[in-house]
C-alpha positions as CSV (number, residue, x, y, z in Angstrom):
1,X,49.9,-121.9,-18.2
2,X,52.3,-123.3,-20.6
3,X,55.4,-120.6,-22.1
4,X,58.0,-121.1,-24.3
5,X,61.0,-119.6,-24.3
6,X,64.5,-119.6,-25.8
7,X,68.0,-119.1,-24.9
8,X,71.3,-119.9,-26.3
9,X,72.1,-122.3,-23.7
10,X,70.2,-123.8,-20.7
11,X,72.1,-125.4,-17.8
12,X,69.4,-127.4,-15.7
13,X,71.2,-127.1,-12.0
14,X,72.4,-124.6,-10.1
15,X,75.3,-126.8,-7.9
16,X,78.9,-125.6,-8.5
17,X,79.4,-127.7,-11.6
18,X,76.4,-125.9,-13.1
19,X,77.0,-122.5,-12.1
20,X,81.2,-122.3,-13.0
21,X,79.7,-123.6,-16.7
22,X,77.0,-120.7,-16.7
23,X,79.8,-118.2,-15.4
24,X,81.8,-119.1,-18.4
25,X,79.6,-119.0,-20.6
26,X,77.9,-115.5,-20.2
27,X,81.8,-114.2,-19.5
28,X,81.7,-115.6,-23.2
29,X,78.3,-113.9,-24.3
30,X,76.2,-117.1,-24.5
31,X,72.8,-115.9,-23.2
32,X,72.4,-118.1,-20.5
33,X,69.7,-119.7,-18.1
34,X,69.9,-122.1,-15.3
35,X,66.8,-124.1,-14.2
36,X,67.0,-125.2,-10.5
37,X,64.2,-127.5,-9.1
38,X,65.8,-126.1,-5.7
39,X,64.3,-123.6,-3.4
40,X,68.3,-122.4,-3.2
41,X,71.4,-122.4,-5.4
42,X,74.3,-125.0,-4.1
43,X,73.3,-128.3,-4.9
44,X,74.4,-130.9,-1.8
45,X,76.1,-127.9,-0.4
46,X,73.2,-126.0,1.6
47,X,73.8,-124.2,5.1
48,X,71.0,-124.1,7.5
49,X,70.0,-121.1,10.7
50,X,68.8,-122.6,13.7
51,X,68.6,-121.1,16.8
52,X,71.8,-119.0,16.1
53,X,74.0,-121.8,14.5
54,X,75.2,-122.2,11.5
55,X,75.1,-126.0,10.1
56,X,76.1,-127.5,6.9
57,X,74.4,-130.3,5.0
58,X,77.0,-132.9,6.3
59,X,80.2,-131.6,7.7
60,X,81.7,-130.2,4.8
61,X,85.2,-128.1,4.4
62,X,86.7,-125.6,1.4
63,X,90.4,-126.2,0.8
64,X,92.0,-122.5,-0.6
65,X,94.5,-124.7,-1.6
66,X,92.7,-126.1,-4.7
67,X,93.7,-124.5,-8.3
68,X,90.0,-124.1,-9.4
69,X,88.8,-122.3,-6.4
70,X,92.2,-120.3,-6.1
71,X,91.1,-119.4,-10.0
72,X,87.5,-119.0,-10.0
73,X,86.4,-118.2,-6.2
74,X,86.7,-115.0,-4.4
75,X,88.2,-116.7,-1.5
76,X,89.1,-113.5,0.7
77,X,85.6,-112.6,0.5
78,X,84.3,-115.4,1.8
79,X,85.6,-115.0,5.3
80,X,87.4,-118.1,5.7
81,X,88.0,-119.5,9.3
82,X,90.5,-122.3,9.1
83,X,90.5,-125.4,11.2
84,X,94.1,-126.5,12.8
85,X,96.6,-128.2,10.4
86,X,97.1,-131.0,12.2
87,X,94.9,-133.9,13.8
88,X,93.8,-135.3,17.3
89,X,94.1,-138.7,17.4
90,X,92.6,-141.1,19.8
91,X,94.6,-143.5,21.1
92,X,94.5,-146.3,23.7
93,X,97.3,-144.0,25.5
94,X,94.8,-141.1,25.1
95,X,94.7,-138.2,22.7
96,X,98.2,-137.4,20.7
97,X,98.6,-134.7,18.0
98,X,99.9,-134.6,14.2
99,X,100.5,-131.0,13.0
100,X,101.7,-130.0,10.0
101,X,105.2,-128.8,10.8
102,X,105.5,-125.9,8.8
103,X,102.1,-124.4,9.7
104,X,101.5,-125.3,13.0
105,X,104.5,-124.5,14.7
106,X,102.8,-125.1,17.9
107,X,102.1,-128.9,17.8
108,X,105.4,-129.3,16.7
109,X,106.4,-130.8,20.4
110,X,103.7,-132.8,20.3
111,X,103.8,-134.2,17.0
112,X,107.4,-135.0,17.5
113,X,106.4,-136.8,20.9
114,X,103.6,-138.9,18.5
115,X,106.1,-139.9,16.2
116,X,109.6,-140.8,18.5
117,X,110.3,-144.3,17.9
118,X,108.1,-145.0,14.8
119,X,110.8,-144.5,12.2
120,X,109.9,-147.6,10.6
121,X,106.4,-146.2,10.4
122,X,107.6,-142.5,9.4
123,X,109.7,-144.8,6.4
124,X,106.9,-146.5,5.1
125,X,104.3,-143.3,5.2
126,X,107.2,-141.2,3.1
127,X,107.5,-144.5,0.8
128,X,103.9,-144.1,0.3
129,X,103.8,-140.7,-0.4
130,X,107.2,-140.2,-2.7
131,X,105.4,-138.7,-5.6
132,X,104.6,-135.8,-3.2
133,X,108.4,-135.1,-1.7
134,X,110.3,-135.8,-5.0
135,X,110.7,-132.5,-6.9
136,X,109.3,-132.2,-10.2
137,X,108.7,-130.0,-13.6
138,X,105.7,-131.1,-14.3
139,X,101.8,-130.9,-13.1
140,X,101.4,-133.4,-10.6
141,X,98.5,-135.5,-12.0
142,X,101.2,-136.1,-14.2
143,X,103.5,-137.7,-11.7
144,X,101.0,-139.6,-10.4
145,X,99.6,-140.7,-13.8
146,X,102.8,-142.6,-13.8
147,X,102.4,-144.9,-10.3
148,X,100.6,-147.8,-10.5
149,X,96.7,-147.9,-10.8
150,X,95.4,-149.7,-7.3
151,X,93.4,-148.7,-4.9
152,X,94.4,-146.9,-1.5
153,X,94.4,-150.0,1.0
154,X,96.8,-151.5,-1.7
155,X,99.1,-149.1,-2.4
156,X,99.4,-148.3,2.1
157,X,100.4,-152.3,2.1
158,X,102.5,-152.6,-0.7
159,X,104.5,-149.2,0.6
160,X,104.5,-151.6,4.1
161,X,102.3,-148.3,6.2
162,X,101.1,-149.7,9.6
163,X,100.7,-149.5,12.9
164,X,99.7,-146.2,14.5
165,X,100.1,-144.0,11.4
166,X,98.6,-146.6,9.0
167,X,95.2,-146.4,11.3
168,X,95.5,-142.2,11.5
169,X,95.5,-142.3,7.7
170,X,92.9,-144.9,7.0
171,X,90.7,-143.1,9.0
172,X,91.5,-140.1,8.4
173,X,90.3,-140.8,4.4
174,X,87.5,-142.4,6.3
175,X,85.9,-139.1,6.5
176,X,87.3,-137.3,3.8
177,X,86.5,-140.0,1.3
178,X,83.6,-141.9,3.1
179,X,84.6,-144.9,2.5
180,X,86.9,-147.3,5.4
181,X,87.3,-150.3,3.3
182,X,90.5,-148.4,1.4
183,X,88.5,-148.9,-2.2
184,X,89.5,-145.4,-3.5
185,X,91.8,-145.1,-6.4
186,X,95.4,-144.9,-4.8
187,X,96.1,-141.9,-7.2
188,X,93.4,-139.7,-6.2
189,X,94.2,-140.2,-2.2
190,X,97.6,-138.7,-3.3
191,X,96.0,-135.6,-4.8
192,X,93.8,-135.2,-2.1
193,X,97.0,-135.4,0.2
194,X,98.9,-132.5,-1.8
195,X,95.9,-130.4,-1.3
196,X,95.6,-130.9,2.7
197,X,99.9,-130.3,2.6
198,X,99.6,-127.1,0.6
199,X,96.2,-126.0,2.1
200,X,94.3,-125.8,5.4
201,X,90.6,-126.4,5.1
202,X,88.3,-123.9,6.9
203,X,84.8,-122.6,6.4
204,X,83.5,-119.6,5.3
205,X,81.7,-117.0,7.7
206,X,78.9,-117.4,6.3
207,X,78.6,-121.0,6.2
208,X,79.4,-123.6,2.7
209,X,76.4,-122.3,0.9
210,X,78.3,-119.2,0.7
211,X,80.7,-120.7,-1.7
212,X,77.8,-121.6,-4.6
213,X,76.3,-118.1,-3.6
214,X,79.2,-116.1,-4.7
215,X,78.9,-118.3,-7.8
216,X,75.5,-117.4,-8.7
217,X,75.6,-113.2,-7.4
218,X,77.3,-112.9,-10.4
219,X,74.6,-114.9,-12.8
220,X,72.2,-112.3,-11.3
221,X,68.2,-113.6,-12.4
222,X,69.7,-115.8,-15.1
223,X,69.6,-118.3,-12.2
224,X,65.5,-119.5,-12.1
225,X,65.1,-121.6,-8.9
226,X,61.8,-123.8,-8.1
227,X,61.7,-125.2,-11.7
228,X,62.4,-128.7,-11.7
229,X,62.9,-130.5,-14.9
230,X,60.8,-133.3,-16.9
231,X,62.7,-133.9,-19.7
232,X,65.5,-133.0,-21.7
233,X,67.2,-133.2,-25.2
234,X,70.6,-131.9,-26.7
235,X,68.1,-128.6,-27.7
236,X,65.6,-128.4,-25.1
237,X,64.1,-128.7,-21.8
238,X,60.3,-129.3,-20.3
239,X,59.5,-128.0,-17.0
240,X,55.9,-127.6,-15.6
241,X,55.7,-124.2,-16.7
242,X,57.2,-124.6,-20.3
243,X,59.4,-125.8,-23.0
244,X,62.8,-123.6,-22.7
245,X,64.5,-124.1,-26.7
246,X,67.9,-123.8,-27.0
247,X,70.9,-124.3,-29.1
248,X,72.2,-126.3,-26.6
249,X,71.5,-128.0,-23.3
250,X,73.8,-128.3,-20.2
251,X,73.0,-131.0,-17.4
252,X,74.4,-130.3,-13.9
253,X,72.8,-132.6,-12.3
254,X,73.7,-135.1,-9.5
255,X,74.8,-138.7,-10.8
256,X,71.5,-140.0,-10.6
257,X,69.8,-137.2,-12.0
258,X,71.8,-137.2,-14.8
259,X,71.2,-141.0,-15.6
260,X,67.6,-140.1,-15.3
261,X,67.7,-137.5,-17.8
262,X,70.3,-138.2,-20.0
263,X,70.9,-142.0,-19.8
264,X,74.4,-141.8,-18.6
265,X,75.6,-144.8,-17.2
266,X,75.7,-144.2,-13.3
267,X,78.0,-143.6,-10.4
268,X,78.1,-145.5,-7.2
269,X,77.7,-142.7,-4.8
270,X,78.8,-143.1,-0.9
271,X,76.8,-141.6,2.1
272,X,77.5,-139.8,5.3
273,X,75.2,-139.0,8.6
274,X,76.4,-135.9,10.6
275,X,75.1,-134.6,13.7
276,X,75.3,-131.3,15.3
277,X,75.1,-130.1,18.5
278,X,75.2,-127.8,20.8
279,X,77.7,-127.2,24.0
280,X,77.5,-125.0,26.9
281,X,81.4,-125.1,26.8
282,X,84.0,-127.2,25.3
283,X,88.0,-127.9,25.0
284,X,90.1,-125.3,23.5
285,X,91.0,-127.0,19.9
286,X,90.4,-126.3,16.5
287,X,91.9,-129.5,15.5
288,X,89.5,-132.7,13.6
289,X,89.7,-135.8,15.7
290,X,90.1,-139.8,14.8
291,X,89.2,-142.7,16.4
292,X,93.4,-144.9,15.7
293,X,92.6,-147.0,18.7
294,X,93.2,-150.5,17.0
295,X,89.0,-151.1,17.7
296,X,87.4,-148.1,16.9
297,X,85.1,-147.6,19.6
298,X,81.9,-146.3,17.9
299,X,81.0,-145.4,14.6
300,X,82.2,-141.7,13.6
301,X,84.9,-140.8,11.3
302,X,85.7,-137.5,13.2
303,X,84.7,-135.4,15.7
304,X,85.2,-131.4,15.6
305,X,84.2,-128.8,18.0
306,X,83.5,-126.6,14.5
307,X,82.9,-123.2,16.9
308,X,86.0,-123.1,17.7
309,X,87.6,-123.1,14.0
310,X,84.6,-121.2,12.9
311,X,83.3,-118.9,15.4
312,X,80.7,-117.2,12.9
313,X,78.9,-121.1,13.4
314,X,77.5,-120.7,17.1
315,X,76.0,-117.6,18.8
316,X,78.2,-115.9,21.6
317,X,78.8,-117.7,24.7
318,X,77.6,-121.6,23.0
319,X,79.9,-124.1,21.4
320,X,78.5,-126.4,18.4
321,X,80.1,-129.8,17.7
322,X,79.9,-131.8,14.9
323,X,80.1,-135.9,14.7
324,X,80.4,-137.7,11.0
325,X,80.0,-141.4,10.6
326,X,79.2,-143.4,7.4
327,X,75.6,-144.2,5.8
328,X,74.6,-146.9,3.7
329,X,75.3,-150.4,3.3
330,X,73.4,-151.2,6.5
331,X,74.9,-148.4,8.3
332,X,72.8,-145.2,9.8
333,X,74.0,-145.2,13.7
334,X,71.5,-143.8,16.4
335,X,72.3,-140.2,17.7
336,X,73.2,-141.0,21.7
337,X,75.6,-143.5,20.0
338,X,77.1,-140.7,18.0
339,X,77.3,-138.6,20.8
340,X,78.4,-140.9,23.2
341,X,81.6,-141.2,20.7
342,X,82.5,-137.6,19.7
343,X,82.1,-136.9,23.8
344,X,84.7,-139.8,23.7
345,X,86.9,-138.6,21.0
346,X,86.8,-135.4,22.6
347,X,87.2,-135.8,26.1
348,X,84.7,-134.5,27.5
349,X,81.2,-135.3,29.0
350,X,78.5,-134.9,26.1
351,X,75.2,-135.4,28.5
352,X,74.3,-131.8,28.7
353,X,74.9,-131.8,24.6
354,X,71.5,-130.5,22.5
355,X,70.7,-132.0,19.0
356,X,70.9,-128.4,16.6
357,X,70.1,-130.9,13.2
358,X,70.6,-134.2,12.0
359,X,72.0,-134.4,8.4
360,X,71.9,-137.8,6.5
361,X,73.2,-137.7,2.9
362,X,73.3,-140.6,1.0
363,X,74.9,-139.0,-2.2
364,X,77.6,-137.5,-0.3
365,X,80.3,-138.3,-3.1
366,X,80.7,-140.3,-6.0
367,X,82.9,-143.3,-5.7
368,X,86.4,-143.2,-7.4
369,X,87.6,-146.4,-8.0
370,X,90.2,-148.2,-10.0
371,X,90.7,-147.6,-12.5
372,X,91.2,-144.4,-11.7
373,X,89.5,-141.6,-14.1
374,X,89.7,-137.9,-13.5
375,X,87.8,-136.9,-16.5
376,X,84.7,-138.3,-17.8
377,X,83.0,-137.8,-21.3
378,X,80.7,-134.8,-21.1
379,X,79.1,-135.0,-24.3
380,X,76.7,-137.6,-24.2
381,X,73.9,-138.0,-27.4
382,X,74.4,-134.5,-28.1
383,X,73.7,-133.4,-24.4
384,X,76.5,-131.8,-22.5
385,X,77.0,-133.1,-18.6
386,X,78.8,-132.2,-15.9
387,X,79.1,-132.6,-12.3
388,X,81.8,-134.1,-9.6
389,X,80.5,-137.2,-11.2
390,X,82.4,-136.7,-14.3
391,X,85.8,-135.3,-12.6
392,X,86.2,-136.1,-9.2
393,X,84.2,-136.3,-6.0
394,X,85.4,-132.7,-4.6
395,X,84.9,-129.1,-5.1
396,X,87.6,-129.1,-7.7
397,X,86.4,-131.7,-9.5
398,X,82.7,-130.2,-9.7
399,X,84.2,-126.8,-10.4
400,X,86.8,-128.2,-13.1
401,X,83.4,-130.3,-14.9
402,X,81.6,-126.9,-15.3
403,X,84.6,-125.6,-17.2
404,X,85.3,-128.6,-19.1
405,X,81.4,-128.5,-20.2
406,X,81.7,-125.0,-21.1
407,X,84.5,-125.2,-22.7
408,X,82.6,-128.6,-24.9
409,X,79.7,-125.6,-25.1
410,X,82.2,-123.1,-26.5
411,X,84.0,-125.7,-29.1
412,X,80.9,-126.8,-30.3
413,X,80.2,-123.7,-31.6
């Protein structure tokens, strides 16, 4: 049966971007709805139960450090477990460390030992990354705004980064930008850098979903999941159960959702396949490891024994590993060749290793090219749109494009 109803505004998704705009919105007194074709609020951010472990829809990681979760998240009450600040790298030499010096005081020795006699490399790294040691007044978007507009692999030659820490940091960004062809704006590596040096990324106890649950516990049964969306205009929305009429309509959709509904032209998105599985023991190290051998010897990005950052994600006495590599583009490696590399990575033997999920995710992230744009039109034909899609392709950015399209709700009216 058919229903119509009404509201002042109706965002149609429930992923971060969706639910910060709804948050503002009612903290305004908009009556507010959010249609979610999901069976669960979160977007490409779901956590899954199996057998005891906790996994995440792709290996996925909250930085504290960034403003718009620092503003609008609860972030002691998510329980976070960090991972080490640092990284294990793979080498031809076998496995070195680089910690952050300041918060892990503990791989100081080692980093130092990874660094002696690279001075030339250490140069060319702090050339790189001046904007981030020079002190400043301003906001530092704004500093960057200033350096020229190339992409990453451009701006690591022109600075003269290579050798040994030129591979840690391209592959490093591998996984946190899933890309390894160095295509990402230059400008938006740098912010991401400024986050890892003034944050360490963990996971909540509860697993990543509990992020966009925390969002929505406040939205209460504003928040309709199962409804998934036919149409839209700039005042309404058909579903299967209904026209919803409103005085204005919100789309918080993924990129190619929201071309489908809106007609906005649309993002490249990138892809990642991550694997999880279970250990009867394993190494005692919370740190993320890389493949910097000059050949990369299989196809992940990183490796991480996540249990022991995050105990909450395996059941007492059981250990639960996670190995990332890229999708798309002919790419989607087979799981004993996944495992055959994080064993690798890791050191250890991965034959008595037990597949807890497979996780491919082919809209991972939206590209962000050159030239670089951290803030994309979210009125379009009348219809406001947000998403990481119109910011940036991170938590901030999808957080930050709720706002912006509540706050193009809130002006509007």
């Amino acid at each position: 049966m058919r229903v119509d109803r009404d509201a002042d505004v109706v965002v149609v998704g429930a992923g971060l971007a969706g639910l910060r705009c709804a948050q503002a919105l009612v903290a305004a007194g908009r009556d507010v709805v959010v249609l979610e074709a999901g069976d669960a609020v979160g977007g490409r951010i779901r956590t899954e139960r199996v057998d005891g472990f906790l996994v995440d829809r792709g290996f996925q990681l909250l930085n504290p450090a960034y403003p718009a979760v620092r503003r609008w998240v609860d972030v002691d009450a998510l329980g976070l477990q960090p991972f080490g600040a640092g990284v294990a790298v793979r080498t031809e030499a076998g496995l070195t460390v680089l910690g952050h010096p300041a918060r892990e005081p503990r791989l100081l020795p080692r980093t130092v030992r990874t660094v002696a006699g690279r001075s030339a490399e250490v140069a060319a790294l702090a050339r790189w990354a001046a904007p981030l040691l020079r002190p400043r007044r301003g906001p530092l978007s704004e500093v960057v705004a200033g350096r020229a507009d190339v992409d990453r692999r451009t701006a690591l030659d022109r600075a003269g980064v290579d050798g040994l820490l030129r591979r840690v940091v391209d592959r490093f960004f591998a996984g946190v930008l899933l890309e390894d062809d160095g295509s990402t704006a230059d400008r938006f590596a740098l912010l991401l850098t400024w986050m890892f040096v003034r944050g360490v990324p963990a996971l909540p106890a509860g697993g990543m979903q509990a992020l966009p649950e925390q969002l929505a516990a406040s939205l209460g049964e504003r928040v309709r999941l199962g409804q998934p969306v036919r149409r839209v205009t700039a005042t309404s929305v058909e579903t299967d159960d209904g026209t919803w009429s409103a005085r204005q309509v919100v789309v918080a959709a993924g990129a190619a959702q929201a071309t489908a509904l809106v007609g906005v032209p649309e993002v490249a998105t990138k892809g990642v396949v991550t694997t999880w599985w279970a250990a009867p023991g394993a190494p005692d190290t919370d740190l993320l490891h890389v493949d910097a051998r000059r050949t990369a010897t299989g196809p992940l990005v990183n490796a991480a024994i996540v249990s022991r950052a995050a105990p909450s994600y395996a059941p007492p006495g059981r250990h639960l590993v996670q190995g990332s590599a890229l999708l798309g583009a002919g790419r989607n490696p087979e799981e004993a060749e996944m495992r055959r590399h994080a064993g690798d990575l890791l050191g250890v033997d991965p034959s008595r290793w037990e597949v807890v999920a497979r996780h491919e995710v082919p809209d991972a992230l939206p590209v962000q090219p050159v030239p670089y744009r951290d803030a994309r039109p979210v009125v379009v034909d009348g219809v406001v749109v947000c998403g990481d899609h119109r910011d940036t392709g991170s938590i901030q950015g999808a957080l930050v494009s709720g706002q912006r399209a509540a706050d193009a709700v809130l002006g509007a009216r």
